[in-house]
mmCIF file of the N, C-alpha and C atoms, coordinates in Angstrom:
data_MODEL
# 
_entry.id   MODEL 
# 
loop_
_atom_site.group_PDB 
_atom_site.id 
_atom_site.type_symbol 
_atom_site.label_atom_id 
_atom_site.label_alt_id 
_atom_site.label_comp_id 
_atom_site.label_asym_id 
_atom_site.label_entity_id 
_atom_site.label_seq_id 
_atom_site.pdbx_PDB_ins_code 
_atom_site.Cartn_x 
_atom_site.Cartn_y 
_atom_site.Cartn_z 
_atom_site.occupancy 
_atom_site.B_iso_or_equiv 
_atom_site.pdbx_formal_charge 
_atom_site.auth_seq_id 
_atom_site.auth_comp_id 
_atom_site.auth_asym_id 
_atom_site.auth_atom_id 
_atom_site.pdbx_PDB_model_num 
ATOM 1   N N  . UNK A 1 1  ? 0.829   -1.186  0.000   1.00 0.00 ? 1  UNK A N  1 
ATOM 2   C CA . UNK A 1 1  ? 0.000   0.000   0.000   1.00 0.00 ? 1  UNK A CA 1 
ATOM 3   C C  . UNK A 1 1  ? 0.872   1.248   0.000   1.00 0.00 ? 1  UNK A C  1 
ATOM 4   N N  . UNK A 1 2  ? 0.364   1.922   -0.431  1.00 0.00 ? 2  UNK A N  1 
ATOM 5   C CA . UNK A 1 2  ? 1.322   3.452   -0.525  1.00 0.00 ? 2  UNK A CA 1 
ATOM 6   C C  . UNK A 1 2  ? 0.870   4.279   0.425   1.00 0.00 ? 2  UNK A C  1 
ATOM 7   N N  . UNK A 1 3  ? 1.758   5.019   1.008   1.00 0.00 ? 3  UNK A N  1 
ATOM 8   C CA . UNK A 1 3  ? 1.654   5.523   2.456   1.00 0.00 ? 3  UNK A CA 1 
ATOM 9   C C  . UNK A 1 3  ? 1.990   7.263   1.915   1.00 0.00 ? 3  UNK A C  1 
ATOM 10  N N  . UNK A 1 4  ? 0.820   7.898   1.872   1.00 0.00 ? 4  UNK A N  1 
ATOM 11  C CA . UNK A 1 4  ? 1.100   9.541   1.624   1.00 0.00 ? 4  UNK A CA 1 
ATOM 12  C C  . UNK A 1 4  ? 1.681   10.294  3.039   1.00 0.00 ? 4  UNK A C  1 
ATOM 13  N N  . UNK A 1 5  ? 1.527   9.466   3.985   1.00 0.00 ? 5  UNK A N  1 
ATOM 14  C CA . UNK A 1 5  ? 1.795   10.567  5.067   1.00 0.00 ? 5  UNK A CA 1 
ATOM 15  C C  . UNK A 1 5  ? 2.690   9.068   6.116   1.00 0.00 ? 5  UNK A C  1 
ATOM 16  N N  . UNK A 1 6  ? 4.089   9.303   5.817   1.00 0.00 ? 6  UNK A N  1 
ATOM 17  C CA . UNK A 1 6  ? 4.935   8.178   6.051   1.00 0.00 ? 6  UNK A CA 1 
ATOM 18  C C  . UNK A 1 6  ? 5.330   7.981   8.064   1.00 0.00 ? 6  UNK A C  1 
ATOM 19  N N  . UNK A 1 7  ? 5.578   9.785   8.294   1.00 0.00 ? 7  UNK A N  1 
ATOM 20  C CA . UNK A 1 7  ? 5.591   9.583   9.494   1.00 0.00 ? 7  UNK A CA 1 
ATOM 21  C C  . UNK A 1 7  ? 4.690   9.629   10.649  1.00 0.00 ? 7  UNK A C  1 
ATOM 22  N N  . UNK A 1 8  ? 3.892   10.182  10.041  1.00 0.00 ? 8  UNK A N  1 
ATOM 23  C CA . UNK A 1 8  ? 2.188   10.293  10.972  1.00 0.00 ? 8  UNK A CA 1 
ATOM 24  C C  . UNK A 1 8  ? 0.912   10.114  10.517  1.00 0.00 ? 8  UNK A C  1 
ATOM 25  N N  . UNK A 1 9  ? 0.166   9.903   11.038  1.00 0.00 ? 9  UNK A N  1 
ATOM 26  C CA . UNK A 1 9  ? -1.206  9.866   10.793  1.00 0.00 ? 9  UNK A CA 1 
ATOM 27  C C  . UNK A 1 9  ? -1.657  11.079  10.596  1.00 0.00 ? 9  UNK A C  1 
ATOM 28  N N  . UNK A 1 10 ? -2.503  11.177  8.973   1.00 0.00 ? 10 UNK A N  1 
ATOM 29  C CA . UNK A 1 10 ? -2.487  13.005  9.507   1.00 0.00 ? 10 UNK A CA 1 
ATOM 30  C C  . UNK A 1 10 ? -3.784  13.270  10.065  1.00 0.00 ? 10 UNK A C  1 
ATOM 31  N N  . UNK A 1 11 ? -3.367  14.535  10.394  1.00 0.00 ? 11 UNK A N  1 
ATOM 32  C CA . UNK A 1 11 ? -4.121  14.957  11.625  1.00 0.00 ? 11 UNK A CA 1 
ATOM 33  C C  . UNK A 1 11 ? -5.911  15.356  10.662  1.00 0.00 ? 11 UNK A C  1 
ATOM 34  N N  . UNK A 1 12 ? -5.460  15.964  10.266  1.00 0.00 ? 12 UNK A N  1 
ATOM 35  C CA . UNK A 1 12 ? -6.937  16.406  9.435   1.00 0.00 ? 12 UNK A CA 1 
ATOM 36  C C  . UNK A 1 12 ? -7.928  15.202  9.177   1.00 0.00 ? 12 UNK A C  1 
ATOM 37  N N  . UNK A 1 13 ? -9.137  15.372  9.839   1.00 0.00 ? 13 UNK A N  1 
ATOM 38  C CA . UNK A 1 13 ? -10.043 14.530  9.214   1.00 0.00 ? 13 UNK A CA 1 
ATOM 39  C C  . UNK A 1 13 ? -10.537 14.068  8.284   1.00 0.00 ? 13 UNK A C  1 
ATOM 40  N N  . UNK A 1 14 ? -10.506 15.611  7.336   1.00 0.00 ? 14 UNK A N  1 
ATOM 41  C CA . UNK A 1 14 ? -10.897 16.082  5.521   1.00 0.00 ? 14 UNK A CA 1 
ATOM 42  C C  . UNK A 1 14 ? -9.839  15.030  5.163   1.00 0.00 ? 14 UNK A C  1 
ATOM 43  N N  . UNK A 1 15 ? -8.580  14.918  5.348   1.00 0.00 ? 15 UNK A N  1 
ATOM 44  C CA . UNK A 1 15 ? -7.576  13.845  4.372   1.00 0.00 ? 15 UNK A CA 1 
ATOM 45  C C  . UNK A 1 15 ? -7.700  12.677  5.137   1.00 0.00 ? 15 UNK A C  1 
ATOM 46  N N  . UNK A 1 16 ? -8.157  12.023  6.195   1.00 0.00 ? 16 UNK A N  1 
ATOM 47  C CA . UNK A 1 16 ? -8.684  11.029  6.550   1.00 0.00 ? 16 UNK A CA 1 
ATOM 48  C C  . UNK A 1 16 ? -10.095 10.532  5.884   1.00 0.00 ? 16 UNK A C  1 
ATOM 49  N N  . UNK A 1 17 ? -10.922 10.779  5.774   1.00 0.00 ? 17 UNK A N  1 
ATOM 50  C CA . UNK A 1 17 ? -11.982 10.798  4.803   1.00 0.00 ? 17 UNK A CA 1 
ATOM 51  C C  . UNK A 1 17 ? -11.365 10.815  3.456   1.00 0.00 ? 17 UNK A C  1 
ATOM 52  N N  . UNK A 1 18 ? -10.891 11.817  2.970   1.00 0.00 ? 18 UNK A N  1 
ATOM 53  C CA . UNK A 1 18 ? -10.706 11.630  1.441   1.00 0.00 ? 18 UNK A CA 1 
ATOM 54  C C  . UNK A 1 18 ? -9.584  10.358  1.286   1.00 0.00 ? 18 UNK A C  1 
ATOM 55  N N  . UNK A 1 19 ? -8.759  10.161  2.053   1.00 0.00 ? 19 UNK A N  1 
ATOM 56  C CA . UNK A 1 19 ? -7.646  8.842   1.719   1.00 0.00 ? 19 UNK A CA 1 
ATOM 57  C C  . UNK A 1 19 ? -8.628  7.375   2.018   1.00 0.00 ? 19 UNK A C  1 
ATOM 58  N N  . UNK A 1 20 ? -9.637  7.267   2.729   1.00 0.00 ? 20 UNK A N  1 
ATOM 59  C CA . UNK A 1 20 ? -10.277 6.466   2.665   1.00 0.00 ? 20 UNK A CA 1 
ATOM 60  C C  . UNK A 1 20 ? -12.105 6.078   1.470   1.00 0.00 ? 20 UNK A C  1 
ATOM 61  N N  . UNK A 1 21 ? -12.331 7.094   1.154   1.00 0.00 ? 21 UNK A N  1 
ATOM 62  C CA . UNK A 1 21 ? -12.770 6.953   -0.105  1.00 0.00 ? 21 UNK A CA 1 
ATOM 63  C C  . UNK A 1 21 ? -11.799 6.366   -1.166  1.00 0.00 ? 21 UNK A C  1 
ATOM 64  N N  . UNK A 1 22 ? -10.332 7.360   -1.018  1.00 0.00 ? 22 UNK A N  1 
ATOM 65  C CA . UNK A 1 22 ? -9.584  6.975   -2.208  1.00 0.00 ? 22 UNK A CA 1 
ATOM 66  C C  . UNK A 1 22 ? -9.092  5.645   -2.223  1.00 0.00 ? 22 UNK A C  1 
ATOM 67  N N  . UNK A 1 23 ? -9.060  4.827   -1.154  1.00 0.00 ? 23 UNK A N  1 
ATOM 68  C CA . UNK A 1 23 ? -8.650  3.505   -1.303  1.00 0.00 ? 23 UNK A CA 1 
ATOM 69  C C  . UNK A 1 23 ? -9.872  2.400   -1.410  1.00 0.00 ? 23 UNK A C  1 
ATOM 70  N N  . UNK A 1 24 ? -10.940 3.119   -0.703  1.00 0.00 ? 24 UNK A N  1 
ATOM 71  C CA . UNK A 1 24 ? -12.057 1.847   -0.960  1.00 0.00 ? 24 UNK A CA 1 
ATOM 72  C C  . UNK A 1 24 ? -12.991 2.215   -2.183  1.00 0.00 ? 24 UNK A C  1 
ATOM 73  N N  . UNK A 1 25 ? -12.478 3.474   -3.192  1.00 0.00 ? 25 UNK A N  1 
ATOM 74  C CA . UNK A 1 25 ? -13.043 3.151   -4.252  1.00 0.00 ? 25 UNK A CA 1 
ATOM 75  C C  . UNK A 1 25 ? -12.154 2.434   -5.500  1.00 0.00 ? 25 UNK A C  1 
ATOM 76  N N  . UNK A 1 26 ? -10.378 2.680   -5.118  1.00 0.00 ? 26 UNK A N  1 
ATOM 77  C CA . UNK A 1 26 ? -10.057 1.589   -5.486  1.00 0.00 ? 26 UNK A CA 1 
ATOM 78  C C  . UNK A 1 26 ? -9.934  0.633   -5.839  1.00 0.00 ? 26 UNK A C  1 
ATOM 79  N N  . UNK A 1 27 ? -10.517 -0.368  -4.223  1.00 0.00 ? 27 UNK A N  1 
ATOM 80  C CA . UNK A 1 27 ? -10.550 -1.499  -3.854  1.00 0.00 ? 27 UNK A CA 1 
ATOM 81  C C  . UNK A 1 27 ? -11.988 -2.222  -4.909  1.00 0.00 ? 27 UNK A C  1 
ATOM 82  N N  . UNK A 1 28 ? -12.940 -0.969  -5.435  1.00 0.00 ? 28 UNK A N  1 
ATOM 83  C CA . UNK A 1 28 ? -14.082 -1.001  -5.954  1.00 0.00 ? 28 UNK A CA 1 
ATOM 84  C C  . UNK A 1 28 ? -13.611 -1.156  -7.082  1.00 0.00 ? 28 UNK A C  1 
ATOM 85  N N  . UNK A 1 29 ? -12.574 -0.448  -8.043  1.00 0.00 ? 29 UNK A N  1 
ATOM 86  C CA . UNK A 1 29 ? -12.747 -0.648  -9.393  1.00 0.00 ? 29 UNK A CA 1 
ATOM 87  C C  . UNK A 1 29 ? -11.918 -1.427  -9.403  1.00 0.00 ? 29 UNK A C  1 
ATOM 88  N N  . UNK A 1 30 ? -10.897 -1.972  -8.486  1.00 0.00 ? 30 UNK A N  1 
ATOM 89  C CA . UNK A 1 30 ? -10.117 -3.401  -9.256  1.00 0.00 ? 30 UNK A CA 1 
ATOM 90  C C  . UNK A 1 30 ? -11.304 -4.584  -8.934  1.00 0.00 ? 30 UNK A C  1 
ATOM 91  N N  . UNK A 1 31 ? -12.602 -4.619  -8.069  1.00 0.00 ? 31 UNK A N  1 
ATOM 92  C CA . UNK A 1 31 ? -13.255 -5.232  -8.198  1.00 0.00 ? 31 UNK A CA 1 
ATOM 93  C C  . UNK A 1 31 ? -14.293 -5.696  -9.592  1.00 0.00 ? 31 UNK A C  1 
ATOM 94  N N  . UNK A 1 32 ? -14.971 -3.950  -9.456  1.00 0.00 ? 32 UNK A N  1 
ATOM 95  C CA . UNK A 1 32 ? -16.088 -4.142  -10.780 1.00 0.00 ? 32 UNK A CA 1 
ATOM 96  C C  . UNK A 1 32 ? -14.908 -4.877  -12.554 1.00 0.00 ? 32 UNK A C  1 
ATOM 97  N N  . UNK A 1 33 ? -13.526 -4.383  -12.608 1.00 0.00 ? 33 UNK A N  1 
ATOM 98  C CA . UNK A 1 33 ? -12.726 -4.629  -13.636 1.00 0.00 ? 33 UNK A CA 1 
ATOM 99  C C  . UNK A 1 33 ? -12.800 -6.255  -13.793 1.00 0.00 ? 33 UNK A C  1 
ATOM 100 N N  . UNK A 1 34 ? -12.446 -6.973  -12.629 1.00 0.00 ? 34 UNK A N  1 
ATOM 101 C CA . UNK A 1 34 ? -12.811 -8.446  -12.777 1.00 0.00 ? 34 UNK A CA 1 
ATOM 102 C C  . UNK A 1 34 ? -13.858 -8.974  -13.405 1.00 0.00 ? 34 UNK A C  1 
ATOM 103 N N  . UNK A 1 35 ? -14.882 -8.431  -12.595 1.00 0.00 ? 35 UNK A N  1 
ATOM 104 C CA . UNK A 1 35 ? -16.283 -8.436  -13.089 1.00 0.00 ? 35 UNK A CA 1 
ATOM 105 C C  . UNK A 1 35 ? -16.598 -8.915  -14.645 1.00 0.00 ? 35 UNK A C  1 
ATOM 106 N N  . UNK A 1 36 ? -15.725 -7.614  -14.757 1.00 0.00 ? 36 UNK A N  1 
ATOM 107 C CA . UNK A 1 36 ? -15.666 -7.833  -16.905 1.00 0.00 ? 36 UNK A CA 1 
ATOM 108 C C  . UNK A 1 36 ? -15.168 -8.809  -17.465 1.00 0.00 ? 36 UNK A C  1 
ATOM 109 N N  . UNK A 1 37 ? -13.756 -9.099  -16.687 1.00 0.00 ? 37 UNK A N  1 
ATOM 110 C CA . UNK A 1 37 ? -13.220 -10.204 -17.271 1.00 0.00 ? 37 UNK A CA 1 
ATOM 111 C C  . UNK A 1 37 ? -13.483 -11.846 -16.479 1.00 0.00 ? 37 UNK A C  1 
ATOM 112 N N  . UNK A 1 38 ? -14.792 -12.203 -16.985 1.00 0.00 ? 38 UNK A N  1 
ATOM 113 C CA . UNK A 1 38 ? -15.121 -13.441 -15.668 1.00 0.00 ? 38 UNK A CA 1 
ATOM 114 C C  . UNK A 1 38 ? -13.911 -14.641 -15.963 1.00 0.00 ? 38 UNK A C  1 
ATOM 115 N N  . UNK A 1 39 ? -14.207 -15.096 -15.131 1.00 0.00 ? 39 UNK A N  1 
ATOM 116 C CA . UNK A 1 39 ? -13.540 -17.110 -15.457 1.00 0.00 ? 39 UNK A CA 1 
ATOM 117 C C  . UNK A 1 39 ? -14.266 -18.181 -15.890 1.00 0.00 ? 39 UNK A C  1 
ATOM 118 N N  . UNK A 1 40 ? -14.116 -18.674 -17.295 1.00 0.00 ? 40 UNK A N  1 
ATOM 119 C CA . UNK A 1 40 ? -15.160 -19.523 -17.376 1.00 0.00 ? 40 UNK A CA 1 
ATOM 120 C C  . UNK A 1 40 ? -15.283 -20.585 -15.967 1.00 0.00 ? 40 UNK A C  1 
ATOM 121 N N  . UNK A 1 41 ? -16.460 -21.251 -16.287 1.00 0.00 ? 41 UNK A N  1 
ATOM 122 C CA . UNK A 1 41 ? -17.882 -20.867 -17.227 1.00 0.00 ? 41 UNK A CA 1 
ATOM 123 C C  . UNK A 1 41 ? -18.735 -20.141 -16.669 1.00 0.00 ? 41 UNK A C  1 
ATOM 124 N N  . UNK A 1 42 ? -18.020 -18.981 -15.936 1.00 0.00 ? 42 UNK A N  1 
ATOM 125 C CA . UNK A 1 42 ? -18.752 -17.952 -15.525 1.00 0.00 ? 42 UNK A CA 1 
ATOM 126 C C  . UNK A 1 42 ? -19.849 -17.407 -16.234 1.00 0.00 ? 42 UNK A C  1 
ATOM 127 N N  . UNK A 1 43 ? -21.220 -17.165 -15.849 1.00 0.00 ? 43 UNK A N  1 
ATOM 128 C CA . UNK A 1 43 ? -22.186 -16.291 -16.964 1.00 0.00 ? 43 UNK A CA 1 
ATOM 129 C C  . UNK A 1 43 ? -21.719 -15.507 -16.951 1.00 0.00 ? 43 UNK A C  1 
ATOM 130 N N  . UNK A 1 44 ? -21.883 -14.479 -18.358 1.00 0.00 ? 44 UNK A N  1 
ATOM 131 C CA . UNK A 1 44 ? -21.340 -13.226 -18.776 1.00 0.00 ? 44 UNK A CA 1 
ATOM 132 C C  . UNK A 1 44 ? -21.638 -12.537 -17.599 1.00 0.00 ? 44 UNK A C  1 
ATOM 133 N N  . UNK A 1 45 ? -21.244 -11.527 -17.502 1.00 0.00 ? 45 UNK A N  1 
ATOM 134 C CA . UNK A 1 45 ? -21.423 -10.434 -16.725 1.00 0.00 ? 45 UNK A CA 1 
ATOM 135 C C  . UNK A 1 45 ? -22.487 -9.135  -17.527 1.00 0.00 ? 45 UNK A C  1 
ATOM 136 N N  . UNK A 1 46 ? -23.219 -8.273  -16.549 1.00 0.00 ? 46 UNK A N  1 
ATOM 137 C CA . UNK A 1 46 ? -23.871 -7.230  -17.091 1.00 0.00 ? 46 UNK A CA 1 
ATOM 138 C C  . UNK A 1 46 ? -23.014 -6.116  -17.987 1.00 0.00 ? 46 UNK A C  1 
ATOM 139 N N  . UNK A 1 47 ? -22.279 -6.276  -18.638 1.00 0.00 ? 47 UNK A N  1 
ATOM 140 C CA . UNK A 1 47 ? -21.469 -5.180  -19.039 1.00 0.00 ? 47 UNK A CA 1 
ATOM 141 C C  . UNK A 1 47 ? -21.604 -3.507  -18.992 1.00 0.00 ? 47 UNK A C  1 
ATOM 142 N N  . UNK A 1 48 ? -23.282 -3.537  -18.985 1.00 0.00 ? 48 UNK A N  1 
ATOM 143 C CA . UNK A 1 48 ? -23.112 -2.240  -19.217 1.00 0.00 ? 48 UNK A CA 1 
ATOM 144 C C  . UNK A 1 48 ? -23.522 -1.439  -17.593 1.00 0.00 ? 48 UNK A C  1 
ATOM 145 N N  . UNK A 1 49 ? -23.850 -2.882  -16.502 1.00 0.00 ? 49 UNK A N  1 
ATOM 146 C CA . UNK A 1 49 ? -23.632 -2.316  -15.143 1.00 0.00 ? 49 UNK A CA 1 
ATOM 147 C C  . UNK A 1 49 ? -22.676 -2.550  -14.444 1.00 0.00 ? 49 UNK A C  1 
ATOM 148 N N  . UNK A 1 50 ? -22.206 -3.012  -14.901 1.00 0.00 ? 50 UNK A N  1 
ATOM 149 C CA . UNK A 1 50 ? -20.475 -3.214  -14.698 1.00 0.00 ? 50 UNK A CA 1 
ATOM 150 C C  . UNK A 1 50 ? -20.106 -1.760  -14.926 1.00 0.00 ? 50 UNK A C  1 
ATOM 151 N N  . UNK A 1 51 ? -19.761 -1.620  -15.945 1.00 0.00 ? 51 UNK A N  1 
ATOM 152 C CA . UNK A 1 51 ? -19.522 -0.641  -16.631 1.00 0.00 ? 51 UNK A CA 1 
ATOM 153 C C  . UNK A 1 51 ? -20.146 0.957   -16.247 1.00 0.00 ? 51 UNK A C  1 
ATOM 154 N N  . UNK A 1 52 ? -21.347 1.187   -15.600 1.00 0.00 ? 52 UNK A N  1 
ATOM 155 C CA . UNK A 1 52 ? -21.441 2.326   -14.823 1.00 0.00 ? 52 UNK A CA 1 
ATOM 156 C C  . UNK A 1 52 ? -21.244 2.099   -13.554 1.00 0.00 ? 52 UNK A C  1 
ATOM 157 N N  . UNK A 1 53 ? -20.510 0.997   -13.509 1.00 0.00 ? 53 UNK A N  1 
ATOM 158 C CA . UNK A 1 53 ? -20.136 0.672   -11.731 1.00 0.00 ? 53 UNK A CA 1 
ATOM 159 C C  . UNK A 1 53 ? -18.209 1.030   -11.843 1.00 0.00 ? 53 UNK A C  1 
ATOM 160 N N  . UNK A 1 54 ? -17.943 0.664   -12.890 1.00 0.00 ? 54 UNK A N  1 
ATOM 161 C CA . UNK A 1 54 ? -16.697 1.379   -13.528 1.00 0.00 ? 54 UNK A CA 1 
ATOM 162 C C  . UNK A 1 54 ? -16.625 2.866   -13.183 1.00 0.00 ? 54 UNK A C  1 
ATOM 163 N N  . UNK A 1 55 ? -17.461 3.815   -14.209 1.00 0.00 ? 55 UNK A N  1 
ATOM 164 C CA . UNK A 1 55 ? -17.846 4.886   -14.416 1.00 0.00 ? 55 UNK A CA 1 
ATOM 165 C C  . UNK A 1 55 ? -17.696 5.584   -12.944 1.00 0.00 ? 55 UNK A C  1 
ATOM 166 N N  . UNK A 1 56 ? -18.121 4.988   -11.931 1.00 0.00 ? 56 UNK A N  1 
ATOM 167 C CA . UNK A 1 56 ? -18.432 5.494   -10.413 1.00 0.00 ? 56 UNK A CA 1 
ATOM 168 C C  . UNK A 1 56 ? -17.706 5.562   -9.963  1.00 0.00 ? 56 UNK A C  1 
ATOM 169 N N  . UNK A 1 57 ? -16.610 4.474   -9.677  1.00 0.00 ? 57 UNK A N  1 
ATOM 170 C CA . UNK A 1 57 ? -15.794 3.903   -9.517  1.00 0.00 ? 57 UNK A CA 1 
ATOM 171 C C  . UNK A 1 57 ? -14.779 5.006   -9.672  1.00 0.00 ? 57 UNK A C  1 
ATOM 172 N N  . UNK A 1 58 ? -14.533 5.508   -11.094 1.00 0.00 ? 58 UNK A N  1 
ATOM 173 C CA . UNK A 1 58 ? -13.543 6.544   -11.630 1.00 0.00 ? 58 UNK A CA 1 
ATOM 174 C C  . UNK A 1 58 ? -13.803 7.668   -11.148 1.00 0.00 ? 58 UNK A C  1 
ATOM 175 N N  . UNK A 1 59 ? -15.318 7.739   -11.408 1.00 0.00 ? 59 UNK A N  1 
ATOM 176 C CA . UNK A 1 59 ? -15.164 9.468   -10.484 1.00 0.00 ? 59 UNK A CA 1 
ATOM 177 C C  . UNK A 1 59 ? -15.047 9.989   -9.256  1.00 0.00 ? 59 UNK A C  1 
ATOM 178 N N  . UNK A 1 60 ? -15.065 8.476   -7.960  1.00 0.00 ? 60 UNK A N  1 
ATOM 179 C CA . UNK A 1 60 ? -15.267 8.588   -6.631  1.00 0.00 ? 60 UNK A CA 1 
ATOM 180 C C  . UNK A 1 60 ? -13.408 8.837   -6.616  1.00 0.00 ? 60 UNK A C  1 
ATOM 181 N N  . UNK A 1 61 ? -12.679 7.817   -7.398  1.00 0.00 ? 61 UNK A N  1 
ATOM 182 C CA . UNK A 1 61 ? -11.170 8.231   -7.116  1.00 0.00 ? 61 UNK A CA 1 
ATOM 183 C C  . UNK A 1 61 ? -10.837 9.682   -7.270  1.00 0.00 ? 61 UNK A C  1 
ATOM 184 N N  . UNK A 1 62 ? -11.452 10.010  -8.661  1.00 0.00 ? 62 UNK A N  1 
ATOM 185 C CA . UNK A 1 62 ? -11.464 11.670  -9.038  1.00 0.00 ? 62 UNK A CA 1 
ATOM 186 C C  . UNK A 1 62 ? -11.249 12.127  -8.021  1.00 0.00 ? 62 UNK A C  1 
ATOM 187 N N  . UNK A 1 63 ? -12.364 12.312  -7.872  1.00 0.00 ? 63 UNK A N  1 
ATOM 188 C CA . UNK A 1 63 ? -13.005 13.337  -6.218  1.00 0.00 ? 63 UNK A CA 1 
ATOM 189 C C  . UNK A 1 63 ? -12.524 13.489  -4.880  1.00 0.00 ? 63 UNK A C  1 
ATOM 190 N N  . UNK A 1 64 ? -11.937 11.605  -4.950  1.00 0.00 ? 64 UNK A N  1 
ATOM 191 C CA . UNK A 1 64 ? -11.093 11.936  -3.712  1.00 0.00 ? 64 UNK A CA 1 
ATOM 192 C C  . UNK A 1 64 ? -9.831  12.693  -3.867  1.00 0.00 ? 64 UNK A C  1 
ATOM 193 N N  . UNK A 1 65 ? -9.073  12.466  -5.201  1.00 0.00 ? 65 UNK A N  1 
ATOM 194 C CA . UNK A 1 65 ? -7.930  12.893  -5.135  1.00 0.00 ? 65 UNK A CA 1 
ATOM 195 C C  . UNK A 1 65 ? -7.769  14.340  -5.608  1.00 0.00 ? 65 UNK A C  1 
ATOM 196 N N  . UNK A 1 66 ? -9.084  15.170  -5.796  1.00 0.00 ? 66 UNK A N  1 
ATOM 197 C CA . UNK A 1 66 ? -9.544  16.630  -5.655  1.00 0.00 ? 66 UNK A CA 1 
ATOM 198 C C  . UNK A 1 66 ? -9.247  16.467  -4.544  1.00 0.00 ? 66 UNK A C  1 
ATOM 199 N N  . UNK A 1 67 ? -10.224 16.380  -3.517  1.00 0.00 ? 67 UNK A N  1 
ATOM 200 C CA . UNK A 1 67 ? -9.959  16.614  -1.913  1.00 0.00 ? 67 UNK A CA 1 
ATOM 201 C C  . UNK A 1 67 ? -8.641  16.646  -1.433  1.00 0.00 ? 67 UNK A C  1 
ATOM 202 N N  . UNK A 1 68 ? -7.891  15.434  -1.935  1.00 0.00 ? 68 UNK A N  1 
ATOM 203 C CA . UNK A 1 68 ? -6.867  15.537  -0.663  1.00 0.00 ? 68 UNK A CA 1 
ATOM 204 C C  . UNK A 1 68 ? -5.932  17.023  -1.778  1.00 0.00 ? 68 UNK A C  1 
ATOM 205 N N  . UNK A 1 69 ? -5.534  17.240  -3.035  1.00 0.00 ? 69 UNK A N  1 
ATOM 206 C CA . UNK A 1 69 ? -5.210  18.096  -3.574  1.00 0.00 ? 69 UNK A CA 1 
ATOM 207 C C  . UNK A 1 69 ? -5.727  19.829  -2.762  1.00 0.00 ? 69 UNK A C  1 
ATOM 208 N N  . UNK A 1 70 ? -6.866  19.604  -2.713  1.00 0.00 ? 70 UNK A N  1 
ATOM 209 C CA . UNK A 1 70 ? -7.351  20.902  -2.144  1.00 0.00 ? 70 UNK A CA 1 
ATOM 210 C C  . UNK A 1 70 ? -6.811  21.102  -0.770  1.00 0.00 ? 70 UNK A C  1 
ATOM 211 N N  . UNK A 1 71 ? -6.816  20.258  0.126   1.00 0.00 ? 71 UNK A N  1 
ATOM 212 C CA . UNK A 1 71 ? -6.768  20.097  1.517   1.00 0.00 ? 71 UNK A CA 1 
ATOM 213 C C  . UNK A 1 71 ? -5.095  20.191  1.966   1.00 0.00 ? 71 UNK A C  1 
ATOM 214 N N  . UNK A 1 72 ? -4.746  19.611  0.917   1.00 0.00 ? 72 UNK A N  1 
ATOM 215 C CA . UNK A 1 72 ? -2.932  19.672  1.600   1.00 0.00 ? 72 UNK A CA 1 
ATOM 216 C C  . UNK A 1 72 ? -2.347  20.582  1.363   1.00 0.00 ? 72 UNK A C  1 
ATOM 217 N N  . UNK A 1 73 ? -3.224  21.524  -0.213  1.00 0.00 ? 73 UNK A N  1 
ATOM 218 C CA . UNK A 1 73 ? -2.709  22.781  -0.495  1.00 0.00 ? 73 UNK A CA 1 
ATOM 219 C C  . UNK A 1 73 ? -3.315  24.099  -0.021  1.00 0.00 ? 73 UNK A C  1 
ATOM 220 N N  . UNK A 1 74 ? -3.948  24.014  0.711   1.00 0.00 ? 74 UNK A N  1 
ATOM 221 C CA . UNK A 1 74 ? -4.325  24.780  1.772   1.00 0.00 ? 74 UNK A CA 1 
ATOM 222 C C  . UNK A 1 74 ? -3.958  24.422  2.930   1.00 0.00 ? 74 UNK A C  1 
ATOM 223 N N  . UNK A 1 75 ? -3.880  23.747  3.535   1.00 0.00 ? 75 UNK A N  1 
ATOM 224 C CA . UNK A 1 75 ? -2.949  23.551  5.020   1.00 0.00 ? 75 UNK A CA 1 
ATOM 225 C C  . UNK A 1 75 ? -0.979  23.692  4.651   1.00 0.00 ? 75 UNK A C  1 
ATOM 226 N N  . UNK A 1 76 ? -0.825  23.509  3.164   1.00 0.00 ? 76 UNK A N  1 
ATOM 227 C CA . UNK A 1 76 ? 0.812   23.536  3.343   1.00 0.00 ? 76 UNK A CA 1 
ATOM 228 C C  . UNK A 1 76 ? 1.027   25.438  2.873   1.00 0.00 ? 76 UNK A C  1 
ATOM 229 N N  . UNK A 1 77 ? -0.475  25.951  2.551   1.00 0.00 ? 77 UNK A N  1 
ATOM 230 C CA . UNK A 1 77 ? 0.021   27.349  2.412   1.00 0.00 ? 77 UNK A CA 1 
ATOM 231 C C  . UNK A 1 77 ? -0.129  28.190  4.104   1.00 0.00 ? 77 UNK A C  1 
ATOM 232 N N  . UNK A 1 78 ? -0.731  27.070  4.677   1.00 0.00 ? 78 UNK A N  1 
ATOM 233 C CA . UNK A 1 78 ? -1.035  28.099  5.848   1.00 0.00 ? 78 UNK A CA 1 
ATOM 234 C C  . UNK A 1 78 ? 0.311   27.975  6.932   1.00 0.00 ? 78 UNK A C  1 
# 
């Protein structure tokens, strides 16, 4: 796992929240990605709810990694 804040826990809640979205939506799209690619003789998969589970997936990482962007660059200007 990759560790953004190596010697402490950081203190801010806002980057506690946003680092934990950012890893359990992660944990979400290396999930829904399987999804797509089943193992036989797996039934197909829904592709195209897969696929806005993808979509979600991408924008929840987005968002988190807005947040922690916003949050560290305002606490490292202050």
């Amino acid at each position: 796992s990759v560790c953004f804040f190596p010697s402490q826990k950081p203190k801010s809640e806002l980057v506690r929240t946003s680092l934990r979205l950012l890893t359990s939506s992660a944990y979400r799209l290396q999930s829904e990605c399987r999804k797509a690619l089943p193992a036989e003789p797996s039934p197909a998969p829904d592709i195209q709810l897969v696929t806005q589970q993808v979509i979600q997936c991408a924008y929840d990482i987005a968002k988190a990694a807005k947040q922690l962007v916003t949050i560290t660059t305002k606490e490292n200007n202050n």
